[in-house]
C-alpha positions in Angstrom: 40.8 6.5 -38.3 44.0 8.0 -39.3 46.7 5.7 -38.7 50.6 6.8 -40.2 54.0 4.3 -38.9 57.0 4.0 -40.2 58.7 1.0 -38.9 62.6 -0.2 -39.1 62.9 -3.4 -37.4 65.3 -6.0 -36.4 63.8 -9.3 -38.0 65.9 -11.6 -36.0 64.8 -10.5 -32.9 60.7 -10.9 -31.2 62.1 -8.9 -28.0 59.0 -6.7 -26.2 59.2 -6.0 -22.8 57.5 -3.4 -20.9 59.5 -0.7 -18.9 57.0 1.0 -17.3 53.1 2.1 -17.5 52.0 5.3 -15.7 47.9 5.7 -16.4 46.2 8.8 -15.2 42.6 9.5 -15.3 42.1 13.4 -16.6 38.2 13.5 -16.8 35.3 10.9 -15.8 35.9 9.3 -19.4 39.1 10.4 -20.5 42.6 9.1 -19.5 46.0 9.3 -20.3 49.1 6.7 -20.6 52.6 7.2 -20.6 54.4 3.7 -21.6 57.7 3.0 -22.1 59.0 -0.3 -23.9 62.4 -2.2 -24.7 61.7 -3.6 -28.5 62.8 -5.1 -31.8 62.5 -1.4 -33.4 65.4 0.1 -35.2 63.3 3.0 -35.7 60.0 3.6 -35.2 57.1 6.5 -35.6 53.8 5.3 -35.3 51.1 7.5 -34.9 46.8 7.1 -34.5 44.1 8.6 -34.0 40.7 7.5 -33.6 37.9 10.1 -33.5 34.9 8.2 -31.8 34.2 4.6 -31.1 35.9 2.0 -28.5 38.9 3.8 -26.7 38.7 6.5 -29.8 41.6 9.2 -29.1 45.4 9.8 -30.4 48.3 7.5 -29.7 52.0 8.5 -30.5 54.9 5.9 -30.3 58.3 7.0 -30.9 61.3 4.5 -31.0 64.8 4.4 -31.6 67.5 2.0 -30.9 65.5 -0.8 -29.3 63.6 1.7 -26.7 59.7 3.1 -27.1 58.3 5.4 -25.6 54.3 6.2 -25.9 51.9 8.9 -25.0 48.2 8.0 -25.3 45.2 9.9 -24.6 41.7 7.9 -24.7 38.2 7.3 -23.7 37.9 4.5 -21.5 34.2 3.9 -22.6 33.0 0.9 -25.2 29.8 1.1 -26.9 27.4 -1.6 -26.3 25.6 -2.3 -29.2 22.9 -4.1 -27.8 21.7 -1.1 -25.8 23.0 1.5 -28.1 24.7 2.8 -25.4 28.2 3.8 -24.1 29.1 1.7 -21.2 31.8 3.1 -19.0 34.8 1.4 -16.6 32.4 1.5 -13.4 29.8 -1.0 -15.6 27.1 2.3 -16.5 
């Protein structure tokens, strides 16, 4: 996992609301999310990326002045370790 952030934040404030969540399927285990947030961040450049494993994939967040926006691109699937198997959202 590769995960880089730097973070200017406004300690006396907790505020985190969600503006908006658009989620778009672009495979039969891939999707993509375009999130938009009203925050506590002064600045803020976060940025991850997960190869393989649960919901591996790349995630940027970009922030300034109290508003975040996010592009994410993921696998939906989890692995189950009991089965040693990847489940996927429809339960297989």
């Amino acid at each position: 996992m590769i995960n880089l952030n730097f973070d200017i934040y406004n300690p006396w404030s907790s505020r985190w609301t969600i503006l908006w969540n658009k989620t778009k399927m672009i495979g039969k285990n891939k999707a993509v999310e375009f999130n938009g947030y009203r925050t506590n961040h002064i600045i803020n450049v976060d940025f991850n990326f997960k190869p393989a494993g649960d919901h591996g994939g790349a995630r940027i967040m970009l922030g300034v002045f109290g508003f975040d926006v996010e592009l994410h691109f993921y696998d939906t699937r989890h692995w189950d370790y009991e089965t040693n198997t990847w489940e996927t959202h429809d339960g297989h």
